[in-house]
C-alpha positions, 0 to 999 in steps of 0.5 A: 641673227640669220634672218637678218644676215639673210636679208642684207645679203639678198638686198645685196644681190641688186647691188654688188659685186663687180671688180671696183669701178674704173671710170673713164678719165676725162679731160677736162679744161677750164672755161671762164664762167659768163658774168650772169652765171649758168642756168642748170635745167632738163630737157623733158621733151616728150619723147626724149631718150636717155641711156645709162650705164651703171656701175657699182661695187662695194666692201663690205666689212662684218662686225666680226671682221670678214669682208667681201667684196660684190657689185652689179652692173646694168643698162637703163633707158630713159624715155620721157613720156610727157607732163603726168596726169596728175601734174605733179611733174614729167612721166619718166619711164625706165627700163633695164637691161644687161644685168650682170651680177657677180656676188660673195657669200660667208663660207658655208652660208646656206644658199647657192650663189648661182641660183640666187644670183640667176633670179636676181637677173630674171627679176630685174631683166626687163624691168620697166617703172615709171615715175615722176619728176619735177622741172628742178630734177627732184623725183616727186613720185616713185612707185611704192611697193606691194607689202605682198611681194617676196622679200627677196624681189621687193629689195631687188626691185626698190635697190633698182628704184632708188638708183633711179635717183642718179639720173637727176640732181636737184637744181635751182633756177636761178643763174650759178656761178663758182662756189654757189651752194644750195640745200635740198631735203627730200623723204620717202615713205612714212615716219614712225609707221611700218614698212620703209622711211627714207629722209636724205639732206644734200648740200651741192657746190658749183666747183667750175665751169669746163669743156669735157672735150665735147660739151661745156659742162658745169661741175658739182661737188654735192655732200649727202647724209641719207638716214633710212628706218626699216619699221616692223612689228619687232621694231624699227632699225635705223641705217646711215649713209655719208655720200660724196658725189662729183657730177658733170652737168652739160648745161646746153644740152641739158642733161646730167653727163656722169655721176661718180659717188662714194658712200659710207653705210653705218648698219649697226650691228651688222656692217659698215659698207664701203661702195663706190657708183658710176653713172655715166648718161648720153642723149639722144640726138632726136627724140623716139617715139614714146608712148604719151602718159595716159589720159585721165579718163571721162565719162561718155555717158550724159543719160541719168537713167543710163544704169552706168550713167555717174554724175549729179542729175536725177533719172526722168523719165520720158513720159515725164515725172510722175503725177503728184499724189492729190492733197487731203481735202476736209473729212469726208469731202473729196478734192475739187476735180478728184475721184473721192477716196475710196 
């Protein structure tokens, strides 16, 4: 039981313990909607740069009945590097900055906050992951993790990943209008084998079309049930969660504004979680100069006798191919034109 309490409190050190999110709020008034909808897309020029601010905090309520209450809060920059070279999608690189952790542990519980909480900062300061994300907002590739790496940084950095997740939300293509829906699956990992499998079904309604005071904005209501299994040679051990979600997409700009989310987490046997994130996203005026995706790399060298030379063709040599061995003649006899054997 105490290395399974352990584990849920490190996990916990990416994520917790701020006073309650408090987002600012905004003014909203209602605009007409066009007769031929609102098209929701990305801007994925390259070079474009996104800044966030993340909020989150939770209570967490044990079995037994004790709570506590944690969160975390940070920055992340987005910049976007251009089509991925695999062409899977765009090349998104993130990275963190002003982490601020403030965590609670059980009375007597064995392990220093300050310490744990120190490291976590060191660890997730100056992070940079990149990842890929398709023309719809769906993250199609995100950067698996070491089975090697400590326990303690491998929950950290994947907490830091999935929140990665808010920065996009999956669109249709097609014009919406109020009270349009439509559904998205997505998994992560690999069922039924070890190490971490994640499946998420969301469902996403347009509420409306309003002015924040700066922006025309569209505004969603999206629904959410995210099952996630831990796989170990012990056994496998299943984790839900309930989300609801208000976002604000700016769909002239092109960009997703703020995300307010609260989610219900069901760990049996442990703990039910109580958390609530804010994201709230701003846009660059012009993009930055980013570094490009890298470019998969050909082979220069066209020699097949070169000795690094890779590719399909046979080594001749200059002086040309060897002379073929003479045929056998009649026993006894030597080829026409040929020295006799021997």
């Amino acid at each position: 039981m105490f290395p399974r309490m352990l584990r849920r409190l490190l996990i916990a050190v990416a994520l917790l313990s701020l006073a309650p999110a408090c987002g600012d709020k905004q003014n909203l008034q209602k605009i007409n909607a066009p007769a031929a909808g609102v098209s929701l897309s990305y801007d994925f020029t390259p070079g474009q740069l996104y800044t966030g601010h993340v909020i989150q905090s939770e209570t967490i309520q044990g079995t037994s009945g004790g709570k506590l209450s944690r969160g975390f809060t940070f920055d992340v920059t987005l910049a976007v590097r251009g089509p991925a070279p695999d062409g899977s999608g765009t090349l998104v690189t993130a990275r963190y900055s002003a982490i601020d952790i403030r965590w609670g542990l059980p009375p007597g519980f064995p392990v220093s906050v300050a310490e744990v909480v120190e490291k976590a900062k060191e660890q997730l300061k100056g992070l940079e992951v990149d990842f890929t994300v398709d023309e719809a907002g769906k993250v199609v590739k995100m950067p698996e993790l070491p089975e090697e790496m400590e326990p303690q940084l491998r929950f950290l950095v994947q907490e830091a990943l999935d929140t990665l997740e808010t920065a996009f939300l999956s669109v249709p293509a097609r014009p919406l209008k109020p009270g349009d829906t439509w559904k998205d699956e997505k998994t992560r990992g690999r069922k039924g084998k070890l190490g971490r499998f994640l499946a998420t079904e969301t469902t996403t309604k347009i509420e409306g079309f309003y002015n924040n005071g700066s922006d025309d904005v569209t505004k969603l209501q999206i629904s959410e049930t995210e099952t996630e299994v831990v796989t170990a040679k012990t056994g496998a051990h299943e984790v839900k969660k309930e989300k609801q979600t208000d976002a604000l997409f700016a769909h002239a700009k092109k960009y997703l504004v703020t995300l307010n989310r609260e989610t219900t987490t069901f760990d049996p046997g442990v703990s039910t979680t109580f958390a609530n994130l804010e994201v709230r996203w701003t846009k660059s005026a012009t993009p930055g100069n980013v570094a490009p995706p890298p470019v998969q790399k050909t082979q220069a060298i066209d020699d097949p006798c070169h000795p690094d030379y890779v590719g399909g063709e046979d080594c001749v040599p200059a002086n040309g191919p060897p002379e073929p061995a003479p045929p056998a003649g009649p026993a006894g006899e030597a080829t026409p034109n040929k020295p006799p054997a021997g």
